[in-house]
mmJSON file of the N, C-alpha and C atoms, coordinates in Angstrom:
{"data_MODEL":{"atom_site":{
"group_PDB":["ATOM","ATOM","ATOM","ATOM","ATOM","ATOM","ATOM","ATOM","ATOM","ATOM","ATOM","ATOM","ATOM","ATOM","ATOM","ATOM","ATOM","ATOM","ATOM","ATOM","ATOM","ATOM","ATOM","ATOM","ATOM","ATOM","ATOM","ATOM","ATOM","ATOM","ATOM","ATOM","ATOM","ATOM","ATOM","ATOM","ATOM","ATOM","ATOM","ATOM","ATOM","ATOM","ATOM","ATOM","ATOM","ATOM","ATOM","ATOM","ATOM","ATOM","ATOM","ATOM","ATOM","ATOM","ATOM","ATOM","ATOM","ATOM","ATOM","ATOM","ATOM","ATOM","ATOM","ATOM","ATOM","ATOM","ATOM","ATOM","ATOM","ATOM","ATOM","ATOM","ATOM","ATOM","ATOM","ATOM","ATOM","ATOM","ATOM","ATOM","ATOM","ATOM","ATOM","ATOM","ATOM","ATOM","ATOM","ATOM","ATOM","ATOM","ATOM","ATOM","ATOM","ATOM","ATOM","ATOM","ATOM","ATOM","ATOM","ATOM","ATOM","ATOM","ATOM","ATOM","ATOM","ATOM","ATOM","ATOM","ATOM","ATOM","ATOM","ATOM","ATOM","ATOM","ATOM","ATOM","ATOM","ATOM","ATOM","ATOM","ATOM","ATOM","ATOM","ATOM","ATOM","ATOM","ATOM","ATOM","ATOM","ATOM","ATOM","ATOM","ATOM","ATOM","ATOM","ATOM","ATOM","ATOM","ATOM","ATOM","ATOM","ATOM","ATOM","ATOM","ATOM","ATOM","ATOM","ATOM","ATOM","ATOM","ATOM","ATOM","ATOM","ATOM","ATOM","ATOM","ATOM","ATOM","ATOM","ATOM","ATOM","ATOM","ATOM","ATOM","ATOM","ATOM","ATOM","ATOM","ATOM","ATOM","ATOM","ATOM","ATOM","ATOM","ATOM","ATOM","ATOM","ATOM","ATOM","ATOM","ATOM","ATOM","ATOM","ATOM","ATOM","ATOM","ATOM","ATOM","ATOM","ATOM","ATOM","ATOM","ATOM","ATOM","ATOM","ATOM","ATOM","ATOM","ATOM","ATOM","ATOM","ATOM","ATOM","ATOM"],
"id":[1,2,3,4,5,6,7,8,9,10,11,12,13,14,15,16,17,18,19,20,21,22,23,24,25,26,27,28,29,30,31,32,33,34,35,36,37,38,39,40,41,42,43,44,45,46,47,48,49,50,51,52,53,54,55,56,57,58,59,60,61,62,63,64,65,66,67,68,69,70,71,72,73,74,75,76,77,78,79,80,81,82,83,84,85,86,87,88,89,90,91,92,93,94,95,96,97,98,99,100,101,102,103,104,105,106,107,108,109,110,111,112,113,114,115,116,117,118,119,120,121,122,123,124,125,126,127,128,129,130,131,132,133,134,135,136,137,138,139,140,141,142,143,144,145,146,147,148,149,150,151,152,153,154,155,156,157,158,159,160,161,162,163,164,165,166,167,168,169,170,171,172,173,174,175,176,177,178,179,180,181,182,183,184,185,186,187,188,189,190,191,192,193,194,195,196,197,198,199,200,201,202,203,204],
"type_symbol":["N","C","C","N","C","C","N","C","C","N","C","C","N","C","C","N","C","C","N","C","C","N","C","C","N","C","C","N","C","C","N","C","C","N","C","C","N","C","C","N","C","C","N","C","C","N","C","C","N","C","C","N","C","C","N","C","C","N","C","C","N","C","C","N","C","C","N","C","C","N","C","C","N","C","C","N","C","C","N","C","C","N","C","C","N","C","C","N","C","C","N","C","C","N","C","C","N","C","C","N","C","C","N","C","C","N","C","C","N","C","C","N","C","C","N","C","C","N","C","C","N","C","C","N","C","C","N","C","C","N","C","C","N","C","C","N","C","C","N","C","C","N","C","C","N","C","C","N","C","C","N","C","C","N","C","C","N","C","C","N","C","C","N","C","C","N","C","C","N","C","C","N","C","C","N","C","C","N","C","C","N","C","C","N","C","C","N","C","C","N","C","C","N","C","C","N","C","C","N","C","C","N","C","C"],
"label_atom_id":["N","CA","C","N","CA","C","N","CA","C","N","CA","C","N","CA","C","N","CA","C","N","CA","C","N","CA","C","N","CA","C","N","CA","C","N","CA","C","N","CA","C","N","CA","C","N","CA","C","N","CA","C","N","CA","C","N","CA","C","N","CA","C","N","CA","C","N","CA","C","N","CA","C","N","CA","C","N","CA","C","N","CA","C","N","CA","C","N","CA","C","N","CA","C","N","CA","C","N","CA","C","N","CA","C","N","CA","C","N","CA","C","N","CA","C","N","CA","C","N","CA","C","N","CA","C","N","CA","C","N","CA","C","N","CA","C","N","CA","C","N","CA","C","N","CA","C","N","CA","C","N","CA","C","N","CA","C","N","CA","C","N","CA","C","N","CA","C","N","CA","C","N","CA","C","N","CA","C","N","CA","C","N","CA","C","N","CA","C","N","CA","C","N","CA","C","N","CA","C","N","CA","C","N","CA","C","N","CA","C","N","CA","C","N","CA","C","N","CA","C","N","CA","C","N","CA","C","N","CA","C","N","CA","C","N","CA","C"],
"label_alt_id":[null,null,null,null,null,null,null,null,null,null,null,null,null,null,null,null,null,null,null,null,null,null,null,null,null,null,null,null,null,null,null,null,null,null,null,null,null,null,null,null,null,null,null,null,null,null,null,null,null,null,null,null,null,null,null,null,null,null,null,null,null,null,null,null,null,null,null,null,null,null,null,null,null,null,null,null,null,null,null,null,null,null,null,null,null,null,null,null,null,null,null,null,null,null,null,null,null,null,null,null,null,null,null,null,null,null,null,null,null,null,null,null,null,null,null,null,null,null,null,null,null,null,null,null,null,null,null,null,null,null,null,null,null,null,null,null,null,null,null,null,null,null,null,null,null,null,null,null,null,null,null,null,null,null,null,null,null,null,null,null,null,null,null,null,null,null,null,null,null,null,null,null,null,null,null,null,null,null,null,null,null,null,null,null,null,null,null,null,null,null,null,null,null,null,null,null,null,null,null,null,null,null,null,null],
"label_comp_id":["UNK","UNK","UNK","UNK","UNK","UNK","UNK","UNK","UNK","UNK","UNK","UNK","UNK","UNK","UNK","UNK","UNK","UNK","UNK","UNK","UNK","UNK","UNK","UNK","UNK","UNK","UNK","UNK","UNK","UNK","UNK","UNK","UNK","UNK","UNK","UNK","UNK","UNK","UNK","UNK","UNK","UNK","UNK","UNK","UNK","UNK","UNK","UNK","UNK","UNK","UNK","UNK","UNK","UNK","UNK","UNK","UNK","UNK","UNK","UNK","UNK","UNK","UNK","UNK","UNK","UNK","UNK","UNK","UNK","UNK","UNK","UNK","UNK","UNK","UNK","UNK","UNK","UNK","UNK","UNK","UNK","UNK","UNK","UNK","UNK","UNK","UNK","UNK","UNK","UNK","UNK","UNK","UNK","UNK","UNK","UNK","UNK","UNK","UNK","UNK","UNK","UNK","UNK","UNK","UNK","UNK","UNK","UNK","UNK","UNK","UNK","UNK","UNK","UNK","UNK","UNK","UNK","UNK","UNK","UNK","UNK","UNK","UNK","UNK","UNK","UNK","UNK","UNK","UNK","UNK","UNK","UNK","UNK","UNK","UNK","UNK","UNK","UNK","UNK","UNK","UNK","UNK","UNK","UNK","UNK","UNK","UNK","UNK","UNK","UNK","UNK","UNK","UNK","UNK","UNK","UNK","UNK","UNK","UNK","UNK","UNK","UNK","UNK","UNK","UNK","UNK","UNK","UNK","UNK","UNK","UNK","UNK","UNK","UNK","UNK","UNK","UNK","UNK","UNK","UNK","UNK","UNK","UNK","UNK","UNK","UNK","UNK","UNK","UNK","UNK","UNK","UNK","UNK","UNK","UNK","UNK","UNK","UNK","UNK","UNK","UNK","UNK","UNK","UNK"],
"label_asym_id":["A","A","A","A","A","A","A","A","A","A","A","A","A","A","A","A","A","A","A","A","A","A","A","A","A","A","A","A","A","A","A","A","A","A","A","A","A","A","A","A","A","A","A","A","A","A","A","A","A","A","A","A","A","A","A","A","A","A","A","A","A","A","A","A","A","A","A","A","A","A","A","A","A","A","A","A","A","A","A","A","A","A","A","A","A","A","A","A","A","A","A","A","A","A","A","A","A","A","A","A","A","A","A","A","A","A","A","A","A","A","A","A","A","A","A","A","A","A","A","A","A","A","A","A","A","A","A","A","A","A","A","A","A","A","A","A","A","A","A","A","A","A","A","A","A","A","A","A","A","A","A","A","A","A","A","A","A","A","A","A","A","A","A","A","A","A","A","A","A","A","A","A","A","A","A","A","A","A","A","A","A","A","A","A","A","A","A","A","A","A","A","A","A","A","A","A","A","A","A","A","A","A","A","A"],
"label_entity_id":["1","1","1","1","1","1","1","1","1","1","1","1","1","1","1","1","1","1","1","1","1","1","1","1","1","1","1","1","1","1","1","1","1","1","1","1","1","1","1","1","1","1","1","1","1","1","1","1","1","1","1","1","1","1","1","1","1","1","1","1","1","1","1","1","1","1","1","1","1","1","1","1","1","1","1","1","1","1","1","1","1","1","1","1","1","1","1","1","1","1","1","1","1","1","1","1","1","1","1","1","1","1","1","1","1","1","1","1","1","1","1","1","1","1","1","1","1","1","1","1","1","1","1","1","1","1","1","1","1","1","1","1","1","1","1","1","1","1","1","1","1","1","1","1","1","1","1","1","1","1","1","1","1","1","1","1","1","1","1","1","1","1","1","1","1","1","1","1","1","1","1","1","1","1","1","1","1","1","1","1","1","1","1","1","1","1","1","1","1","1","1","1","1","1","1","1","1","1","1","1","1","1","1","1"],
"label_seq_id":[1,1,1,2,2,2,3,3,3,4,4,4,5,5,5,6,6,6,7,7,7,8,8,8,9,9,9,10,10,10,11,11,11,12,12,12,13,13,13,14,14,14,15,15,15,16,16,16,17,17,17,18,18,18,19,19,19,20,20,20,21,21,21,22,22,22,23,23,23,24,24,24,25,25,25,26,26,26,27,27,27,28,28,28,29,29,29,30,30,30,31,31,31,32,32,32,33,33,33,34,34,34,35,35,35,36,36,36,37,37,37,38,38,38,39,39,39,40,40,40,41,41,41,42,42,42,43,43,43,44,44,44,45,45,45,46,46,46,47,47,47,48,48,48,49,49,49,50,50,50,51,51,51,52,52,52,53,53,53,54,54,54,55,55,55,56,56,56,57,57,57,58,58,58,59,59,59,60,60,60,61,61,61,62,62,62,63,63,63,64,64,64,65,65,65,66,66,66,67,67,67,68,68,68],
"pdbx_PDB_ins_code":[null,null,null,null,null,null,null,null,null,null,null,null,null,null,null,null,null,null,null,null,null,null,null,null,null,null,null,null,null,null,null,null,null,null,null,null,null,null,null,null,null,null,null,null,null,null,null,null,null,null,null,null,null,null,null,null,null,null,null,null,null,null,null,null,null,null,null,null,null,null,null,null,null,null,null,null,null,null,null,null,null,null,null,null,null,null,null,null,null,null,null,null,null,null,null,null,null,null,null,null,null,null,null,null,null,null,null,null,null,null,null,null,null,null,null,null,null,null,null,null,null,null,null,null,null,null,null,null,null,null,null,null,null,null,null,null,null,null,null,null,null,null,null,null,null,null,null,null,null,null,null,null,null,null,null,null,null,null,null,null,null,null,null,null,null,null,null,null,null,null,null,null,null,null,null,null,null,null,null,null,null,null,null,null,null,null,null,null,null,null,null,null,null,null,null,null,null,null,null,null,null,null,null,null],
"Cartn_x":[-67.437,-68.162,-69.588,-69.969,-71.667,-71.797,-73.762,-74.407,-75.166,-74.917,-75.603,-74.61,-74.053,-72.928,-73.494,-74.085,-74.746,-74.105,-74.25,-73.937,-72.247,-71.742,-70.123,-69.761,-70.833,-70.188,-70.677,-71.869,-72.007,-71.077,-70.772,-69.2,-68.217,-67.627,-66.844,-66.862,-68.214,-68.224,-68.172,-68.553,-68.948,-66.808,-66.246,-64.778,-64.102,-64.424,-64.261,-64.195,-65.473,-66.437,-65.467,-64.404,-63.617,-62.52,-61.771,-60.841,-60.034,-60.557,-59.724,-60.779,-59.758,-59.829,-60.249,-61.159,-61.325,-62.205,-61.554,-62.519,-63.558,-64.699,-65.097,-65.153,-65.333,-64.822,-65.319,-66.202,-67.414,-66.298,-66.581,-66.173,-65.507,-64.199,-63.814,-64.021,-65.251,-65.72,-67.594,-68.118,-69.562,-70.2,-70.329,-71.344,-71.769,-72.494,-73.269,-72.63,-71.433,-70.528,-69.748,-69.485,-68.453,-68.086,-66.824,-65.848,-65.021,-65.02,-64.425,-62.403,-61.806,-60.384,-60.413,-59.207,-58.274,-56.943,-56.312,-54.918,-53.919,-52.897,-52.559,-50.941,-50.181,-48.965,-47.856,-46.575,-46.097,-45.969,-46.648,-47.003,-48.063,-49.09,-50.107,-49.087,-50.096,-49.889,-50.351,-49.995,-50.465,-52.208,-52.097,-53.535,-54.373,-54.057,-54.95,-55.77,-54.751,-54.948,-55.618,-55.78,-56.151,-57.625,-57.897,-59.26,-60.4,-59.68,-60.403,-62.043,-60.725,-62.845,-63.695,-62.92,-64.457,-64.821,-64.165,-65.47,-66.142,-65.667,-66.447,-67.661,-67.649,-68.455,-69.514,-69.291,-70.095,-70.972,-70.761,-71.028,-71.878,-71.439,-72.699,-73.699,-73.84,-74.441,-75.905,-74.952,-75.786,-76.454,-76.055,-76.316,-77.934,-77.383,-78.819,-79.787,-79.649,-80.356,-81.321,-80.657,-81.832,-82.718,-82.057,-82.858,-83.59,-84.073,-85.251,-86.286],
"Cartn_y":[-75.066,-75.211,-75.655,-76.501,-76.892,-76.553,-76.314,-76.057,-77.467,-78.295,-79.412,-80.763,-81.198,-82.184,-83.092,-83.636,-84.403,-84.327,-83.219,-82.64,-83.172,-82.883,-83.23,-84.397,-85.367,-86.49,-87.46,-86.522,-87.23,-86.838,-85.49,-85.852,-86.302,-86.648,-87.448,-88.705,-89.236,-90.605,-91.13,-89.656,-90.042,-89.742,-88.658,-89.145,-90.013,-90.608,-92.349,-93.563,-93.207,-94.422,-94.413,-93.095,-92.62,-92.361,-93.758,-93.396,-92.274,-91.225,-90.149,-89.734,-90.011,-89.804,-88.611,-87.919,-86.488,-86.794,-86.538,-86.865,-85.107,-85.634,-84.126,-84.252,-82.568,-82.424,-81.576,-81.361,-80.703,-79.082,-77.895,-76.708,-76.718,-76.799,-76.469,-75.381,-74.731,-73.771,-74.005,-73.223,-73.29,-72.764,-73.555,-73.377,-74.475,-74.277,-75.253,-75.622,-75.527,-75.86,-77.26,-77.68,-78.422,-78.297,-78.766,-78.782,-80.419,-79.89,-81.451,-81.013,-81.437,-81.653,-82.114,-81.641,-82.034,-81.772,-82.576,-82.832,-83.347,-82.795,-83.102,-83.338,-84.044,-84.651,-85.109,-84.897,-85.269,-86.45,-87.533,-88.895,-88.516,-87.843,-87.881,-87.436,-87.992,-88.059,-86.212,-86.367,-85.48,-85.597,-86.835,-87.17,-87.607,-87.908,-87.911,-86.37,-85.573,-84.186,-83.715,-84.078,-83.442,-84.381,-85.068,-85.945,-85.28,-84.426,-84.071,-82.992,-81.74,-81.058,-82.095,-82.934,-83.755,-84.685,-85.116,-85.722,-85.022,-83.55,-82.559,-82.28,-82.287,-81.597,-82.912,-84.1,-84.971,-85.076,-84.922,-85.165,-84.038,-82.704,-81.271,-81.941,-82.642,-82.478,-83.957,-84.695,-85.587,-85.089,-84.24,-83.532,-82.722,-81.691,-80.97,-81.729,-82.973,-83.914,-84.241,-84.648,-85.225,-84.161,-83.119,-81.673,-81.511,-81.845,-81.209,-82.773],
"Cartn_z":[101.753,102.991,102.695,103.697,103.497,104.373,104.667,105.637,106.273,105.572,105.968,106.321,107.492,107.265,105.886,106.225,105.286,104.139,103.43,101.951,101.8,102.766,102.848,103.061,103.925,103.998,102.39,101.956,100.277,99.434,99.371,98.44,98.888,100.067,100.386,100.287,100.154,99.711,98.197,97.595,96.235,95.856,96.389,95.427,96.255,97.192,97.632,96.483,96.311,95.363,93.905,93.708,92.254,93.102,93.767,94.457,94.664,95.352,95.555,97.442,98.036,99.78,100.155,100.41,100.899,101.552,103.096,104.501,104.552,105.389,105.226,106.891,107.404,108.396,109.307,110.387,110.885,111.179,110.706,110.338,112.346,112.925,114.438,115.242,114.828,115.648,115.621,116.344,116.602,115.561,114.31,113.372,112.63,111.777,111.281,110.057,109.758,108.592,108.388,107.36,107.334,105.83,105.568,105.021,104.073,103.215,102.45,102.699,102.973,103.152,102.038,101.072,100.018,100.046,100.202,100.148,99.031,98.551,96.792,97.415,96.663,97.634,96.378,96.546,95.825,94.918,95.476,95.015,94.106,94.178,93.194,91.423,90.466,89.284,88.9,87.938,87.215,86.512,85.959,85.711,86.958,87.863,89.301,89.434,89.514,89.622,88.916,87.652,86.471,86.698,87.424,87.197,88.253,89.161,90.624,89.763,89.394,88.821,87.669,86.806,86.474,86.803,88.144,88.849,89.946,90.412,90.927,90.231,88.742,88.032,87.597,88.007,88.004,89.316,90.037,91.818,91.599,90.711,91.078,89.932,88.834,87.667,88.458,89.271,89.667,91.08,91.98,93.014,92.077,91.328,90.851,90.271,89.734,89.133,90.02,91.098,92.418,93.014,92.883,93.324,92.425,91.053,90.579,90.448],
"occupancy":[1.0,1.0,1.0,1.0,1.0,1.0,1.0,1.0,1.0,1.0,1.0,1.0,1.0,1.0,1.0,1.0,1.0,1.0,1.0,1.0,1.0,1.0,1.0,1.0,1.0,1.0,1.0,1.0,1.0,1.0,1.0,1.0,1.0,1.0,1.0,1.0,1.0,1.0,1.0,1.0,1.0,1.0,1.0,1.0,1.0,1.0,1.0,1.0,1.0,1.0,1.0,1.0,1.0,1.0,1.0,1.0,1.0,1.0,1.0,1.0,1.0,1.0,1.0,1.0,1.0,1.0,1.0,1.0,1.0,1.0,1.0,1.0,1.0,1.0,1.0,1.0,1.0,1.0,1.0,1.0,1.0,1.0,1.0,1.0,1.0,1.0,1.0,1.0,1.0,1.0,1.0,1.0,1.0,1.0,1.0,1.0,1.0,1.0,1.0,1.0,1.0,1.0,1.0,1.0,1.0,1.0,1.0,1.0,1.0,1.0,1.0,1.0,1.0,1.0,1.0,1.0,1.0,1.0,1.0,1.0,1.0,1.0,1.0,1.0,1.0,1.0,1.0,1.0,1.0,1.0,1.0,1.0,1.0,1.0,1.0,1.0,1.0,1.0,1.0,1.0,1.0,1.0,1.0,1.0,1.0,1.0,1.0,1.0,1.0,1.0,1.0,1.0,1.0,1.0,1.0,1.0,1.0,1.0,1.0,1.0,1.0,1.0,1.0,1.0,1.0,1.0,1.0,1.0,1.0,1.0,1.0,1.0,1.0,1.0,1.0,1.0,1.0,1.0,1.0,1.0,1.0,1.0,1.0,1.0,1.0,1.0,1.0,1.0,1.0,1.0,1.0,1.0,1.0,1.0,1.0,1.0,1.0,1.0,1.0,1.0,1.0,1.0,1.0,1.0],
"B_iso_or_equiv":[0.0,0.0,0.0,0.0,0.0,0.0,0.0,0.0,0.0,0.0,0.0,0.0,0.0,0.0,0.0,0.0,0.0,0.0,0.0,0.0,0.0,0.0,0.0,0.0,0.0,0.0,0.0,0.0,0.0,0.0,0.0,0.0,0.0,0.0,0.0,0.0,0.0,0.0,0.0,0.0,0.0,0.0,0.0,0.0,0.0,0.0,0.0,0.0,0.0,0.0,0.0,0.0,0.0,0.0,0.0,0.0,0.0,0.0,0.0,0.0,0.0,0.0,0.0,0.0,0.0,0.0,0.0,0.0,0.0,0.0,0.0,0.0,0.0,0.0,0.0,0.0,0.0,0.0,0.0,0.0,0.0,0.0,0.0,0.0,0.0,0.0,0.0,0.0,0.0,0.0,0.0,0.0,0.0,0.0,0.0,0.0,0.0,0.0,0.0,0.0,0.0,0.0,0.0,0.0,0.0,0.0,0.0,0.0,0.0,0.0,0.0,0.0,0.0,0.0,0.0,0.0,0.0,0.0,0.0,0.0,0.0,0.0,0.0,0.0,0.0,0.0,0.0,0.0,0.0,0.0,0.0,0.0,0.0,0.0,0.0,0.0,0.0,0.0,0.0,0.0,0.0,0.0,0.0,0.0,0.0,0.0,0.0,0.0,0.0,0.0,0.0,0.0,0.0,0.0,0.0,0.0,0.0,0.0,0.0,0.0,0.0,0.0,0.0,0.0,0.0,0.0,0.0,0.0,0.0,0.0,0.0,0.0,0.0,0.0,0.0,0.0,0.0,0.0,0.0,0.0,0.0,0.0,0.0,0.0,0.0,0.0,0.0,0.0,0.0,0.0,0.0,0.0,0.0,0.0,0.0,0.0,0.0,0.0,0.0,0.0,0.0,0.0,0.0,0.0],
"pdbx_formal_charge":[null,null,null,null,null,null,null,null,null,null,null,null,null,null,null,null,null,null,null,null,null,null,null,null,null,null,null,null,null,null,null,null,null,null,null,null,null,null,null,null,null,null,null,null,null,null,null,null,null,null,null,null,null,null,null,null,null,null,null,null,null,null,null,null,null,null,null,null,null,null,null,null,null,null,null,null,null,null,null,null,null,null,null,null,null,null,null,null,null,null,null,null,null,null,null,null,null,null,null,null,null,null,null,null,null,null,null,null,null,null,null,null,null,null,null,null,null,null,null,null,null,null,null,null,null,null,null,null,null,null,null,null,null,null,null,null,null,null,null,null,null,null,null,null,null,null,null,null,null,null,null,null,null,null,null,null,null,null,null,null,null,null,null,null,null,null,null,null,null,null,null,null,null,null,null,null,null,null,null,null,null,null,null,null,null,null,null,null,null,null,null,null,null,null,null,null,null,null,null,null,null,null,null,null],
"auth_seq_id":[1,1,1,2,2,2,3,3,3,4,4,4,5,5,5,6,6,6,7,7,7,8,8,8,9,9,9,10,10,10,11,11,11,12,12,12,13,13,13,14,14,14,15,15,15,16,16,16,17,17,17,18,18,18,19,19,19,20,20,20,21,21,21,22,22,22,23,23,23,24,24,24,25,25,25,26,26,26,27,27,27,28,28,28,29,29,29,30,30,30,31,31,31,32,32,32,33,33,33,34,34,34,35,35,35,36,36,36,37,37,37,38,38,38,39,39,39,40,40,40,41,41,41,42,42,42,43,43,43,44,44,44,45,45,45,46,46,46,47,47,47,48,48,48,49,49,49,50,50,50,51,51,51,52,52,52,53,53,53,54,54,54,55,55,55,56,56,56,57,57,57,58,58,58,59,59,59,60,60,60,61,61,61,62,62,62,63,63,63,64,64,64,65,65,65,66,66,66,67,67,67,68,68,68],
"auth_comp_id":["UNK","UNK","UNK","UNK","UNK","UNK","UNK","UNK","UNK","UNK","UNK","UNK","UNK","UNK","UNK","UNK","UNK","UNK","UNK","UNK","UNK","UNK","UNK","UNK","UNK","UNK","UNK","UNK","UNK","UNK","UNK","UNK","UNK","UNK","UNK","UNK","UNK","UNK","UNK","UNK","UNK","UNK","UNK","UNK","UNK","UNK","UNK","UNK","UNK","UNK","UNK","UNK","UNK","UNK","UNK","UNK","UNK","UNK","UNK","UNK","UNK","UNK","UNK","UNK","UNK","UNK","UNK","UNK","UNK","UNK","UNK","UNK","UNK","UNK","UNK","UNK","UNK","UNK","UNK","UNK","UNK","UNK","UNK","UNK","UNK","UNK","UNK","UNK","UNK","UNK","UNK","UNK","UNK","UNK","UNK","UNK","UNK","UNK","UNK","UNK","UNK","UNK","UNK","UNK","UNK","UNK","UNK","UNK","UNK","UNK","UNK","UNK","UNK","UNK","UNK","UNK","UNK","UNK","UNK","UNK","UNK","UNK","UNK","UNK","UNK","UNK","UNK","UNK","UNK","UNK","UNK","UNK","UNK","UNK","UNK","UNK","UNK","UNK","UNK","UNK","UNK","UNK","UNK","UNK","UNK","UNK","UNK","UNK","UNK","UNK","UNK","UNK","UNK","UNK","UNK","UNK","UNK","UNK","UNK","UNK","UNK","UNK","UNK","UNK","UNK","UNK","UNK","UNK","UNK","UNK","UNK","UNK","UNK","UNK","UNK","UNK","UNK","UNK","UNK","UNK","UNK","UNK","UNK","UNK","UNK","UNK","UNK","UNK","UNK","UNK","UNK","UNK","UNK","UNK","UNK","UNK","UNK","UNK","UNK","UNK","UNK","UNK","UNK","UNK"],
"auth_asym_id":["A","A","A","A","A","A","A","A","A","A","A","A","A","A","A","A","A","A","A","A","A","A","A","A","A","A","A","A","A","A","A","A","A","A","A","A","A","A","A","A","A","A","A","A","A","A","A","A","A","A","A","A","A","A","A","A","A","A","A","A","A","A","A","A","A","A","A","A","A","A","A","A","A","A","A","A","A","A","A","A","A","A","A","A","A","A","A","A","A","A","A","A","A","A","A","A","A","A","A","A","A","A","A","A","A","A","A","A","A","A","A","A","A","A","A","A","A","A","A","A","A","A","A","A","A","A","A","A","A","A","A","A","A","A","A","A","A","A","A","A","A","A","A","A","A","A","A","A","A","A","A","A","A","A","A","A","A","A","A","A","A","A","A","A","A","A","A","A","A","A","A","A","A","A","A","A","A","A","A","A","A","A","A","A","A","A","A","A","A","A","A","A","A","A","A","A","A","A","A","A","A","A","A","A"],
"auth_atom_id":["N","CA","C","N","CA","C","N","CA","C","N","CA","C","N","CA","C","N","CA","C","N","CA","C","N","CA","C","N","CA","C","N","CA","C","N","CA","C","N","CA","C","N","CA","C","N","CA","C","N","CA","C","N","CA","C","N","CA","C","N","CA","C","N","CA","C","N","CA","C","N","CA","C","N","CA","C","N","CA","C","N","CA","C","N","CA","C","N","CA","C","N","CA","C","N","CA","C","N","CA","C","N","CA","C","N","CA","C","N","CA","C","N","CA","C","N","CA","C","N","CA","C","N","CA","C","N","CA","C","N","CA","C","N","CA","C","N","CA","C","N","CA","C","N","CA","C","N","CA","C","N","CA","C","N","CA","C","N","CA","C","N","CA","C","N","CA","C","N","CA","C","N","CA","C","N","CA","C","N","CA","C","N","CA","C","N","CA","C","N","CA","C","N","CA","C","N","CA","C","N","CA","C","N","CA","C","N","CA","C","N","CA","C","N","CA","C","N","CA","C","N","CA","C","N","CA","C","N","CA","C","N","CA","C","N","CA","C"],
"pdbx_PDB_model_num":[1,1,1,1,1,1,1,1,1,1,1,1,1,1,1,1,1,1,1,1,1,1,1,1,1,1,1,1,1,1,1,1,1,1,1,1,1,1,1,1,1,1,1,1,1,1,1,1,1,1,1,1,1,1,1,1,1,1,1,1,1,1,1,1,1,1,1,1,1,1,1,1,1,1,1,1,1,1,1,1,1,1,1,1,1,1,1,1,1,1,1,1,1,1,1,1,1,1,1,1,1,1,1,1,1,1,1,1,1,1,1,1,1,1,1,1,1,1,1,1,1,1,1,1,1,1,1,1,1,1,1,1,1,1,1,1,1,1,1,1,1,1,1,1,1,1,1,1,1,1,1,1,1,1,1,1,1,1,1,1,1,1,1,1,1,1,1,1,1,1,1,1,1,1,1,1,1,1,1,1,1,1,1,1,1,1,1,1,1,1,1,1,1,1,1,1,1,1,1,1,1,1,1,1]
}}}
């Protein structure tokens, strides 16, 4: 969950940009949240799957980068 859409629609663009689709999605009740959707499907690979946390862990390493 983010507190900022913002924040969600940047990782959604960033595992776009590393083809992998995760729409983000304003939280369906009255708060200030939103949400990245991930969906994993029998079509995906094994190495697709296996690629999702390091490019999570790129998106946070470049996320804190800009923060300091």
């Amino acid at each position: 969950m983010f507190n900022k859409p913002q924040d969600a629609a940047d990782l959604s663009g960033f595992l776009k940009e590393n083809q992998m689709i995760a729409p983000f999605v304003n939280y369906p009740v009255k708060t200030a949240k939103s949400i990245i959707r991930l969906t994993a499907s029998a079509a995906h690979t094994d190495q697709q799957i296996d690629q999702l946390p390091a490019i999570l862990e790129i998106w946070k390493k470049t996320r804190l980068e800009k923060m300091q």
